[in-house]
C-alpha positions as CSV (number, residue, x, y, z in Angstrom):
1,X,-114.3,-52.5,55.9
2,X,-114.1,-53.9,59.2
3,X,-113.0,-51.3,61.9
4,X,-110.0,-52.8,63.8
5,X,-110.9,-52.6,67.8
6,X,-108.0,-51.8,70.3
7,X,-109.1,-54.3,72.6
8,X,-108.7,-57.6,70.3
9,X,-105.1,-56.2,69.4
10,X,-104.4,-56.1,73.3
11,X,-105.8,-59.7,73.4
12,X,-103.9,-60.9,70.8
13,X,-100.3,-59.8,72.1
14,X,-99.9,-56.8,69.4
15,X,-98.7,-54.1,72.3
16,X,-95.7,-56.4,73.3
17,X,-92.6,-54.7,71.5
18,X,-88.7,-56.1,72.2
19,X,-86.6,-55.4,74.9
20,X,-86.0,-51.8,75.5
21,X,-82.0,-51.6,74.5
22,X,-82.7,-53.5,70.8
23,X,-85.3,-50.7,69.7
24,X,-84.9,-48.8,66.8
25,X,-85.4,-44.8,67.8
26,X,-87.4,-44.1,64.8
27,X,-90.0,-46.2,66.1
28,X,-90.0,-44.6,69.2
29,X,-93.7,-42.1,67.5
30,X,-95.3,-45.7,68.2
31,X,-94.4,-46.6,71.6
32,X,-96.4,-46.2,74.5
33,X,-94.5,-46.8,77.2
34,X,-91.8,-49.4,78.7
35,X,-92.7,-52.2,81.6
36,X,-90.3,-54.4,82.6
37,X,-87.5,-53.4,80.3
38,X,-89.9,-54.1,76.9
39,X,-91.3,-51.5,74.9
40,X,-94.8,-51.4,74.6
41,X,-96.6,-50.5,71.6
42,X,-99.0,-47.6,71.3
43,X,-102.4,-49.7,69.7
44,X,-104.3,-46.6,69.1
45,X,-101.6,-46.2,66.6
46,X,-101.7,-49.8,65.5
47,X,-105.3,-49.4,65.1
48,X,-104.9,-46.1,62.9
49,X,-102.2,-47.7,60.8
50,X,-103.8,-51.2,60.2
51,X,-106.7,-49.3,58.5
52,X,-104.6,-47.5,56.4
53,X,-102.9,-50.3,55.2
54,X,-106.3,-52.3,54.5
55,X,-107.7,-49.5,52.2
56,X,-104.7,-49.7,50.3
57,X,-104.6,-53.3,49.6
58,X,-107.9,-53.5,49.3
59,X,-107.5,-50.8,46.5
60,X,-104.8,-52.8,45.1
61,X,-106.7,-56.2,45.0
62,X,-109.3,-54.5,43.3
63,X,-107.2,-53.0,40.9
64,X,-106.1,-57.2,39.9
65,X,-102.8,-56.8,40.9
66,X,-101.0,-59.4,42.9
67,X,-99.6,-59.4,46.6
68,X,-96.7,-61.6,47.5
69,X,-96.6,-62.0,51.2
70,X,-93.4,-63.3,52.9
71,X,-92.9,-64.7,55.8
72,X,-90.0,-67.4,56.7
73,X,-89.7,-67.5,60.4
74,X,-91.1,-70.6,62.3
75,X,-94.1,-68.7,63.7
76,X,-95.6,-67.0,60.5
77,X,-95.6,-69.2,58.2
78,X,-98.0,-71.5,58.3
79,X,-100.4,-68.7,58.9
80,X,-99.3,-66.6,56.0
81,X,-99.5,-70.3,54.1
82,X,-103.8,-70.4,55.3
83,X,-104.6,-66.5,54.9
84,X,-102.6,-65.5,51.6
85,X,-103.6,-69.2,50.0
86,X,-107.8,-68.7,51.5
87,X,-107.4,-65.4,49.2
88,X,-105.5,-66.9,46.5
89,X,-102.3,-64.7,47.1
90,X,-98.9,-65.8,46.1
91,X,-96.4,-66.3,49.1
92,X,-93.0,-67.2,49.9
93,X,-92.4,-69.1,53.3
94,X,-89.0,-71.4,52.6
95,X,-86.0,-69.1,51.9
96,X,-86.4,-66.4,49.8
97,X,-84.9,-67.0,46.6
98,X,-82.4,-64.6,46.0
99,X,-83.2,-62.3,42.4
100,X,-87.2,-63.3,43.2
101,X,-88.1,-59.7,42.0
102,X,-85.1,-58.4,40.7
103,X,-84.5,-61.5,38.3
104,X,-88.1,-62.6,37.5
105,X,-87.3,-64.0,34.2
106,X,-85.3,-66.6,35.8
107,X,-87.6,-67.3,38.7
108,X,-90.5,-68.0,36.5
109,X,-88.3,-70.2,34.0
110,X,-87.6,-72.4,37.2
111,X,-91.8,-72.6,37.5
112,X,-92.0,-73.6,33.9
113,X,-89.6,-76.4,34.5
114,X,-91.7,-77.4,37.6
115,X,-94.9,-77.4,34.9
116,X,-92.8,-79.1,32.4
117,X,-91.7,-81.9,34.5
118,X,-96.4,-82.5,35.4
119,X,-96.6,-82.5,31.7
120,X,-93.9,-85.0,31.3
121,X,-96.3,-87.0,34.1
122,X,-99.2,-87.0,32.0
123,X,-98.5,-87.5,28.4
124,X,-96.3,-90.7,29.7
125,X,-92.6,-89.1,28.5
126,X,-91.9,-89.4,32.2
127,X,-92.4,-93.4,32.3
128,X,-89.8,-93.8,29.0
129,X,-87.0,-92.5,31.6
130,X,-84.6,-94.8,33.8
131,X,-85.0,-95.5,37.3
132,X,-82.3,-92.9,38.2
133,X,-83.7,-90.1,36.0
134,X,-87.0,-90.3,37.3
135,X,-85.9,-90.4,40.6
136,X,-83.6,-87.4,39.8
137,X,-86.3,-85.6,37.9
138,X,-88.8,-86.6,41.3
139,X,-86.4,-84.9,43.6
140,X,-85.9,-81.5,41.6
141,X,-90.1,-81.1,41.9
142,X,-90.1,-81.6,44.9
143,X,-87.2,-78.8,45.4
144,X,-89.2,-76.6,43.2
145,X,-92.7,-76.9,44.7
146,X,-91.0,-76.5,48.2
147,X,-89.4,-72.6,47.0
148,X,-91.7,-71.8,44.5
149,X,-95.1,-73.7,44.7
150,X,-97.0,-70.6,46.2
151,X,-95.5,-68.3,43.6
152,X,-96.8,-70.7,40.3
153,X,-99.7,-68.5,39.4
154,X,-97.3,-65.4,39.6
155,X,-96.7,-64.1,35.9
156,X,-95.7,-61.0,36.6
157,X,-94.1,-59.2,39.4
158,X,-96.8,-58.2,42.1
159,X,-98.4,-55.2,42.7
160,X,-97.2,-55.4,46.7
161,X,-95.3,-57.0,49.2
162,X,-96.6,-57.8,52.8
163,X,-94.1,-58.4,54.6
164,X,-93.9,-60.1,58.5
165,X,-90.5,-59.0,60.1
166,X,-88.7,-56.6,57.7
167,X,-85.3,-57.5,59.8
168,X,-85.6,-61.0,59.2
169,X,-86.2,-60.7,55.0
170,X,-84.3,-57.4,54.5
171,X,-83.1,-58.9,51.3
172,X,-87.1,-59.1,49.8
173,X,-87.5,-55.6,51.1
174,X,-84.0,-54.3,49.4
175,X,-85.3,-55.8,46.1
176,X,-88.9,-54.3,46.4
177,X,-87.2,-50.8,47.2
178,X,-85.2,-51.3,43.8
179,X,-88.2,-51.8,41.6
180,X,-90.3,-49.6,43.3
181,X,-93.1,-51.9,44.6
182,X,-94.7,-50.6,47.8
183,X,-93.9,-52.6,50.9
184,X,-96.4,-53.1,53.5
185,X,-95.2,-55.2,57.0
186,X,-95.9,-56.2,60.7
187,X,-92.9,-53.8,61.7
188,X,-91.7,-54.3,65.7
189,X,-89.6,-51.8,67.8
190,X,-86.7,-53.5,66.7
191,X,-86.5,-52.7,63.2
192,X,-86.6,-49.2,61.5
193,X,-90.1,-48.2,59.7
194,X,-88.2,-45.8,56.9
195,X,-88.1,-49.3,55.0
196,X,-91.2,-49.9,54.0
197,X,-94.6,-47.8,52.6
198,X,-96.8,-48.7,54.8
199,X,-96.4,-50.1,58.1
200,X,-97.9,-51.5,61.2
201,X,-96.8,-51.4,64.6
202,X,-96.7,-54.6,66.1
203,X,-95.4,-57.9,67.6
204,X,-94.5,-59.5,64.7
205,X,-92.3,-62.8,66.6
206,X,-95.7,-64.0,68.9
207,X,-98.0,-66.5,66.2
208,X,-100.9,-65.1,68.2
209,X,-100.2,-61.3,66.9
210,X,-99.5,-62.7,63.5
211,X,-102.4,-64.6,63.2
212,X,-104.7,-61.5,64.1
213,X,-103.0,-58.2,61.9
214,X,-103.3,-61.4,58.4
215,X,-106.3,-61.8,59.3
216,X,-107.6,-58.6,59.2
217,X,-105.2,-57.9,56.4
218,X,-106.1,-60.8,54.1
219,X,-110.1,-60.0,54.7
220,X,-109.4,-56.4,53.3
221,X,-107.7,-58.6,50.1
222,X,-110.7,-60.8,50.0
223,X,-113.1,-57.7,50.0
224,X,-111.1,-55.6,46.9
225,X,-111.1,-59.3,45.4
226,X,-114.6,-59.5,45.6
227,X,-115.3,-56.0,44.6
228,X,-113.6,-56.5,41.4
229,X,-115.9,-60.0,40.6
230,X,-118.6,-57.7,41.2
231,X,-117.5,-54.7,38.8
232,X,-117.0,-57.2,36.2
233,X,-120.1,-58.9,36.5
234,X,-121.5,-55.6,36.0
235,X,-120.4,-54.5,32.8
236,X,-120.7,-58.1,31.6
237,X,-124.2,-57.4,32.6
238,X,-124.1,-54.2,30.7
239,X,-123.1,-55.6,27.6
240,X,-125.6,-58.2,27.1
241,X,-128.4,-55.5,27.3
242,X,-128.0,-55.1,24.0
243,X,-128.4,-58.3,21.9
244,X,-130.4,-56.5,19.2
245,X,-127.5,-54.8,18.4
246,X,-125.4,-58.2,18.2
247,X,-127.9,-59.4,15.2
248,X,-127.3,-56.4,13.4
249,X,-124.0,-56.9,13.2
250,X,-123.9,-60.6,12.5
251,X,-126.7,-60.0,10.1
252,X,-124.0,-57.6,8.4
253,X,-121.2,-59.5,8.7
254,X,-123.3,-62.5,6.9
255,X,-123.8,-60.0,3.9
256,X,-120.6,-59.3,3.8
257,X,-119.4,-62.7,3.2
258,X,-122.1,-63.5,1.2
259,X,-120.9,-61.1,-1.5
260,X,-117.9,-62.0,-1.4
261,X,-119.0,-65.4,-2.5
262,X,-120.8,-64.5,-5.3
């Protein structure tokens, strides 16, 4: 796994916290120092935490579980949209829908209406509508794909959540907290670290900062994803080795239904 330098953090905008009188005192272990009435965030610690945070997801990528990033503000998410869809993660960047996790029967009955109404596309039911229905039925796709397009491939309820701006979706990390799913986020000076797992210190409002902790986030993803290809491909490989034993036992199947016959 890549090793996170300081300096690209300080490049990227990482350090720059809030203003001084919104912090949150339990993040004060990861601030530096205050300039201009800002906080400014301690990278060393950023660094640190990042790499934590990448050996976990990395371990949980591996392991074929899903991770749901969210991110709704203006700034993140298009760039949540590229990194979580480059590594085939599901994602939430419209509102989140409230019960996403908590009621995940009904969320994914709303998916199965959105692949009910492309089936109805192809095998020509859609065509036998009126005007008005098709129009009607036209609009509610669209509604769906908009909320839960990203999340269609989601059939069970994800290993993790990555969250940008814990303040901002308190209501994803309130229902990750109820099911026990560990919560990893971009967490700034104003917000209070105690919610989530695992966090990371860091400007999470400046696209520049955002764009820099997915990245090296989403290539620690792509790295368990690939790790778990190549584990698979090796005990496919494994089990190949043997096609002598494969004849024996179709050899003894064939007996077996040959007596039968007779």
């Amino acid at each position: 796994m890549a090793k996170v330098e300081v300096k690209d953090l300080l490049e990227a905008g990482v350090h720059f916290g809030h203003l001084t009188r919104k912090w949150d005192p339990n993040m004060a272990p990861y601030i530096y120092m205050e300039r201009n009435g800002i906080h400014i965030i301690n990278l060393y610690k950023t660094a640190a935490k990042i790499e934590e945070t990448c050996d976990a997801l990395h371990k949980i990528a591996a392991s074929g579980k899903k991770i749901l990033f969210v991110a709704t503000k203006k700034q993140a998410k298009d760039i949540v949209a590229e990194k979580a869809g480059n590594v085939n993660m599901p994602y939430i960047t419209e509102r989140w829908p409230g019960g996403m996790l908590t009621n995940f029967v009904t969320i994914r009955k709303a998916v199965k209406k959105m692949a009910a109404i492309d089936r109805m596309k192809k095998d020509g039911t859609f065509n036998s509508l009126s005007k008005k229905e098709r129009l009607q039925v036209d609009r509610q796709r669209a509604k769906l794909e908009k909320n839960l397009g990203s999340i269609s491939d989601m059939t069970r309820l994800p290993g993790a959540l990555f969250v940008v701006d814990i303040k901002r979706e308190h209501i994803a990390i309130k229902e990750a907290q109820k099911l026990n799913i560990p919560i990893f986020a971009m967490v700034d000076t104003n917000s209070d670290p105690r919610e989530v797992d695992y966090l990371i210190p860091s400007n999470d409002d400046a696209s520049k900062s955002i764009n820099k902790i997915l990245s090296v986030v989403t290539s620690a993803v792509a790295e368990g994803l690939a790790e778990r290809k190549s584990d698979k491909a090796e005990k496919s490989a494994k089990a190949e080795k043997s096609p002598e034993a494969k004849k024996e036992v179709k050899a003894a199947v064939a007996e077996v239904a040959a007596n039968e016959e007779e």
